[in-house]
DOMITI-422274 format. One record per residue (C-alpha): x, y, z; residue number from 1. Coordinates in Angstrom, 2 decimals, decimal comma. Layout:
% residues N
+---------+---------+---------+-----+
|    east |   north |      up |   n |
+---------+---------+---------+-----+
|       X |       Y |       Z | NUM |
...
+---------+---------+---------+-----+
This chain:
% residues 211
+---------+---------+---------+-----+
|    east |   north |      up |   n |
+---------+---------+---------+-----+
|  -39,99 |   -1,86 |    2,37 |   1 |
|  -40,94 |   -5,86 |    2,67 |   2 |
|  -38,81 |   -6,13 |   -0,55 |   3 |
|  -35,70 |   -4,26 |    0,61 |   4 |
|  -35,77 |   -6,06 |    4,37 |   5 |
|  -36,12 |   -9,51 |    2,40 |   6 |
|  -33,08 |   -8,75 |    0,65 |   7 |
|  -31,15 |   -7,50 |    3,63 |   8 |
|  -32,24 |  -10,87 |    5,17 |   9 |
|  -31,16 |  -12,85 |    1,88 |  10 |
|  -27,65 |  -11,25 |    2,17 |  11 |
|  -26,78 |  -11,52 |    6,02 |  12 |
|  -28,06 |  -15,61 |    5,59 |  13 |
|  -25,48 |  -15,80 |    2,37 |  14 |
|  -23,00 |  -14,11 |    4,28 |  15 |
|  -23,60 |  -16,01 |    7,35 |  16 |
|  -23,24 |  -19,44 |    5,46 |  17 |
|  -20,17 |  -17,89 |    4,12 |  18 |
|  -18,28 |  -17,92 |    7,69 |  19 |
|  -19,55 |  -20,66 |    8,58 |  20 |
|  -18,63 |  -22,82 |    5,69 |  21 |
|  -14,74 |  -21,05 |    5,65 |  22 |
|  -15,00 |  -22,26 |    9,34 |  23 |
|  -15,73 |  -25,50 |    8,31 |  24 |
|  -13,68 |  -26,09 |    5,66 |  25 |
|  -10,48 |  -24,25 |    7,77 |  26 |
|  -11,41 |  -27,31 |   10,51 |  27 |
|  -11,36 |  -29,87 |    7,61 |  28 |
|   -8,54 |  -28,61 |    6,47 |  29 |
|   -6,42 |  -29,39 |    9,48 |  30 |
|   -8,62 |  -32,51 |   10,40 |  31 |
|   -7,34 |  -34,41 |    7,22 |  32 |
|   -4,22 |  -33,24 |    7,73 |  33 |
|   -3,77 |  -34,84 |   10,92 |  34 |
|   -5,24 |  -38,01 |    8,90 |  35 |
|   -2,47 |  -37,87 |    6,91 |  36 |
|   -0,09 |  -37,62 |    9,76 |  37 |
|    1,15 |  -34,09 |    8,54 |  38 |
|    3,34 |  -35,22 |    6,35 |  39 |
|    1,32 |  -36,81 |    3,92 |  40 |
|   -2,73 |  -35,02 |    4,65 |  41 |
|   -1,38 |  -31,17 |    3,77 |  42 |
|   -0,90 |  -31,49 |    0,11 |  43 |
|   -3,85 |  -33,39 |   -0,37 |  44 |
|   -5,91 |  -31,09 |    2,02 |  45 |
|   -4,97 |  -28,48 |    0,09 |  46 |
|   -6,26 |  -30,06 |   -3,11 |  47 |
|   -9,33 |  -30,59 |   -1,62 |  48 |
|   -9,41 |  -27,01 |   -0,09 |  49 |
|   -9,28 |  -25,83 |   -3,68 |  50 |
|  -12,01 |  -28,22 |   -5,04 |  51 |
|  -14,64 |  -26,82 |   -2,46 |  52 |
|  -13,40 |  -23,27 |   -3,22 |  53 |
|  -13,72 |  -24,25 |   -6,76 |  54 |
|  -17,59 |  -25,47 |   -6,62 |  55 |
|  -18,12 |  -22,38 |   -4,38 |  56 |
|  -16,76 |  -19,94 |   -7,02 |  57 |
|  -18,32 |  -21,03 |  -10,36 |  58 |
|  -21,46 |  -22,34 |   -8,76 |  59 |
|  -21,00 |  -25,67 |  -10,55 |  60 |
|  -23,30 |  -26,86 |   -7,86 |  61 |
|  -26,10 |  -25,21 |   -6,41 |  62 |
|  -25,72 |  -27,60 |   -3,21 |  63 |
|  -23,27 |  -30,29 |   -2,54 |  64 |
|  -22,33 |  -31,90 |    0,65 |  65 |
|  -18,76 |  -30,41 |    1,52 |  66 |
|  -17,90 |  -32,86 |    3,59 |  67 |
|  -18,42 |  -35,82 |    1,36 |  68 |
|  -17,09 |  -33,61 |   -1,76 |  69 |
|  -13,98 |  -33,12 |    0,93 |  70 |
|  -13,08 |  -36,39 |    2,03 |  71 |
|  -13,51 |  -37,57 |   -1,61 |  72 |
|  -10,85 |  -34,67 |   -3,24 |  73 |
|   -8,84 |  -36,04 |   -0,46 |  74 |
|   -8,68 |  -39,47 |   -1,37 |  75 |
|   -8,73 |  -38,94 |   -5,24 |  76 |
|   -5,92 |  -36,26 |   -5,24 |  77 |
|   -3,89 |  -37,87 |   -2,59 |  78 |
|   -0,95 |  -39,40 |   -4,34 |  79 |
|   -1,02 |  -36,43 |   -7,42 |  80 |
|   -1,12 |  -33,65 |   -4,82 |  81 |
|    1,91 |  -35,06 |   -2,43 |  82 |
|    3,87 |  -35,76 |   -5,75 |  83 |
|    3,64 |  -32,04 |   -6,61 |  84 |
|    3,25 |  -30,27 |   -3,23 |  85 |
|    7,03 |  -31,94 |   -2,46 |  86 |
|    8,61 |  -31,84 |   -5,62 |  87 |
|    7,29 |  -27,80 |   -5,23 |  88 |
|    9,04 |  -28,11 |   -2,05 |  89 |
|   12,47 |  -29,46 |   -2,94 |  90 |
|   12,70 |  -27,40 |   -5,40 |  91 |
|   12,07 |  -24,21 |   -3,37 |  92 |
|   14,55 |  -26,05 |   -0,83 |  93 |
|   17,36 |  -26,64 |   -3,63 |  94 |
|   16,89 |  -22,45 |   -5,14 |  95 |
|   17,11 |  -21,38 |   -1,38 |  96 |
|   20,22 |  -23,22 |   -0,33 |  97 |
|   21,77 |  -22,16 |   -3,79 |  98 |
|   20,68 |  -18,48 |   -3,17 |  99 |
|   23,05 |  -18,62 |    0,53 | 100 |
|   25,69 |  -20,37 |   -0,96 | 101 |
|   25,89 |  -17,83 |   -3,76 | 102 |
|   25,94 |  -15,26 |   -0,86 | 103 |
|   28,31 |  -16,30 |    1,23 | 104 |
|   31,18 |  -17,84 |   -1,46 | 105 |
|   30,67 |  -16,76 |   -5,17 | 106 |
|   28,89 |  -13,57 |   -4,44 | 107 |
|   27,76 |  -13,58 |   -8,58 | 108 |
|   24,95 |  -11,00 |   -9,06 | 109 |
|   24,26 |  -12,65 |  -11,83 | 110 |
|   23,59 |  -15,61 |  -10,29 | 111 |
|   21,77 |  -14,48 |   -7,32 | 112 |
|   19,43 |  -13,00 |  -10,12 | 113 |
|   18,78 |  -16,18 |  -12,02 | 114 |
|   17,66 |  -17,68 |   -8,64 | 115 |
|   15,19 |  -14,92 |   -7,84 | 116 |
|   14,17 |  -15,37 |  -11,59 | 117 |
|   13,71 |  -19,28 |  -10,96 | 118 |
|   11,97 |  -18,82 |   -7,31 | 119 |
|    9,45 |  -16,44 |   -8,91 | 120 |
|    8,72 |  -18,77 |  -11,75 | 121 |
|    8,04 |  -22,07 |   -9,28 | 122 |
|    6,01 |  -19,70 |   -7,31 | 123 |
|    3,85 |  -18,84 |  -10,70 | 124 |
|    3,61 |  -22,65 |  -11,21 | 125 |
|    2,49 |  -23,57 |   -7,94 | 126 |
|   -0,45 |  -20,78 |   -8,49 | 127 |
|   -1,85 |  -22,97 |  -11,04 | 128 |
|   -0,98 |  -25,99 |  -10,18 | 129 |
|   -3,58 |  -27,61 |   -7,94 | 130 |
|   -6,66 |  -25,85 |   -9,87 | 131 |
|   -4,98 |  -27,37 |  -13,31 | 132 |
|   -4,81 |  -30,76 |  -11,84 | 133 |
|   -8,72 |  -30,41 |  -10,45 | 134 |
|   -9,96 |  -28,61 |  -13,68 | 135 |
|   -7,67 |  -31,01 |  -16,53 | 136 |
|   -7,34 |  -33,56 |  -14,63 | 137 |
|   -4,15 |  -33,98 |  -15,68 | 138 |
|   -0,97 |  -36,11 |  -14,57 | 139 |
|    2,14 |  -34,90 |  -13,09 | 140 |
|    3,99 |  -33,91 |  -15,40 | 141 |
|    1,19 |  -32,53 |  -17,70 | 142 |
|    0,33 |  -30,93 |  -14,47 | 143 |
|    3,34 |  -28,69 |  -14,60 | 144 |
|    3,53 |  -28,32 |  -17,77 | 145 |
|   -0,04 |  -26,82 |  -18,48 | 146 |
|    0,80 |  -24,64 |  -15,03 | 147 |
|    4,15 |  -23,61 |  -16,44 | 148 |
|    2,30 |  -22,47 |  -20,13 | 149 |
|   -0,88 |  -21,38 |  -18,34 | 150 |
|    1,19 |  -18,87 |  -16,04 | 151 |
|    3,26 |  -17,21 |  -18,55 | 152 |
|    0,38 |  -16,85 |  -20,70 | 153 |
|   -2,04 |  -14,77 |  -18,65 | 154 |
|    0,44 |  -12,69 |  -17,32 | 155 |
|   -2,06 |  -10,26 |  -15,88 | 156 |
|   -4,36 |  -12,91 |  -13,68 | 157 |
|   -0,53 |  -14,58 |  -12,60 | 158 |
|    0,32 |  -10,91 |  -10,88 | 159 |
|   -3,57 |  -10,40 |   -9,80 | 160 |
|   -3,06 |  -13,70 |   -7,90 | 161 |
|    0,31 |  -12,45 |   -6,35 | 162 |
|   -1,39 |   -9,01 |   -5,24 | 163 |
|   -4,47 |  -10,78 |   -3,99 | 164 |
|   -2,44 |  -13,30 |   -1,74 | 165 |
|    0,10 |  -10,80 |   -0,63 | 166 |
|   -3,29 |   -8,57 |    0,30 | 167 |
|   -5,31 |  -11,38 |    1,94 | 168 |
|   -1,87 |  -11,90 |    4,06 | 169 |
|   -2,03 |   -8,93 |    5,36 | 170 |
|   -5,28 |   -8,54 |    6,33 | 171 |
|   -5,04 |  -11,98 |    8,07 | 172 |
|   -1,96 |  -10,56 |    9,86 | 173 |
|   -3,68 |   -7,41 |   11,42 | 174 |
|   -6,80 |   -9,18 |   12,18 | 175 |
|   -5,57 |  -12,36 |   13,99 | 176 |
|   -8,92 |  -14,19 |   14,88 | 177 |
|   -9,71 |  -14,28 |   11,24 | 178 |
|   -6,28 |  -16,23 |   10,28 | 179 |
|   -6,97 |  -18,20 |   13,77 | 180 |
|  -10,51 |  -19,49 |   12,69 | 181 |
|  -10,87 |  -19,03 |    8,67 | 182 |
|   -7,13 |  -18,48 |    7,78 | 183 |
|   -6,84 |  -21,68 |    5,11 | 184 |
|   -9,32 |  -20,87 |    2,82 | 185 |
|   -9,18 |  -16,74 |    3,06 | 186 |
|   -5,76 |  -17,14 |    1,63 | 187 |
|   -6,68 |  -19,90 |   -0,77 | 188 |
|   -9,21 |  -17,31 |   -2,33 | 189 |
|   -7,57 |  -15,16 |   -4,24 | 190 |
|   -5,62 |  -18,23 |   -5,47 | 191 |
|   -8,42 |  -20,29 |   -6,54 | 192 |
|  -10,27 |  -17,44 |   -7,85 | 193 |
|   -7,66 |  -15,23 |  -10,29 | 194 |
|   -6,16 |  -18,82 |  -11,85 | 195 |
|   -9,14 |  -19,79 |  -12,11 | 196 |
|  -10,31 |  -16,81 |  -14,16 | 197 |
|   -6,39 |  -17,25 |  -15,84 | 198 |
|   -7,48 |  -20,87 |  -17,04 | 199 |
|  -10,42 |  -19,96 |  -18,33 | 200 |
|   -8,87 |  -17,06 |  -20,35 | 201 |
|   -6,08 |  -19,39 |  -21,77 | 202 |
|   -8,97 |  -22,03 |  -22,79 | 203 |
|  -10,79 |  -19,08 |  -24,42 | 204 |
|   -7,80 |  -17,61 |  -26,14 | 205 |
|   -6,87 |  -21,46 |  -27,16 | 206 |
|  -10,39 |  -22,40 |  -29,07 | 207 |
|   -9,96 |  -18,71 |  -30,75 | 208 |
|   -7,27 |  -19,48 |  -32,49 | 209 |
|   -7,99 |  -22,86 |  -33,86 | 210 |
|  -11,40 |  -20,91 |  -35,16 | 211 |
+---------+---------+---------+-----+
């Protein structure tokens, strides 16, 4: 009985640190923002989001101070993460506007299929971009690159990531107070967690075949 209410008591303190830390780290997350002025703290907020969520995972580190590991993701990714988070951004800008145009004058299926076909394959990219450019530290374009190869490659954690964010989206959208105080990182999860799993797979498949 002492053994079964000392592991009830184990698991309600893990999942209490849990909340608390996603609180945290949702806080953070628009904290540094608001350092950046907006317009130049999300990208790199979300870098460091998926750092944290990163250590958190694959228990790299029993204990690390978030905040310091926070703040210093956010300085060290700053200029890589803006780079990519806004060229993501044009580009999804650019497909859009050609997608409307397409519907309103050419009217080419064809066309408007291409699009979809390119707006899927930026969102793949963007999946693994941020947890490529933490885990290779890589440079921009390598960044994309590796994403781009990495995506097509492990198809099946690409589509788990897309089900798992769609999923976490809508659980965030019937339970309001959860996307209110831990939104952020719940919908970073599934993000960090299947491309991570899809990285490691591709490095695993990669030292395979040189064997």
């Amino acid at each position: 009985m002492r053994n079964k209410n000392n592991r009830l008591i184990i698991i309600i303190t893990k999942v209490g640190e849990w909340i608390f830390n996603l609180f945290i780290l949702h806080f953070l997350f628009f904290l540094y923002s608001f350092r950046g002025l907006f317009l130049f703290g999300i990208f790199p907020s979300f870098a460091a989001q998926v750092v944290v969520l990163n250590k958190w995972l694959r228990k790299s580190e029993d204990s690390f101070n978030m905040y310091h590991c926070y703040r210093n993701s956010w300085h060290k990714y700053f200029s890589l993460s803006n780079k990519l988070g806004y060229t993501f951004l044009l580009v999804y800008i650019f497909l859009v506007f050609d997608l409307r145009i397409n519907e309103q004058f050419i009217n080419s299926i064809a066309i408007h299929y291409i699009l979809l076909l390119l707006i899927v394959l930026t969102t793949f990219i963007v999946f693994f971009s941020f947890i490529t450019m933490i885990r290779g530290q890589y440079g921009y374009f390598d960044t994309v690159k590796q994403s781009f190869y990495i995506s097509l490659s492990v198809p099946i954690y690409t589509v788990a990531t897309s089900v798992g964010l769609l999923l976490m989206f809508e659980l965030l959208t019937t339970f309001i107070f959860l996307a209110v105080f831990f939104g952020i990182p719940m919908m970073l999860l599934p993000i960090v967690w299947f491309t991570t799993e899809g990285i490691d797979k591709a490095i695993s498949r990669k030292e395979l075949q040189k064997n």
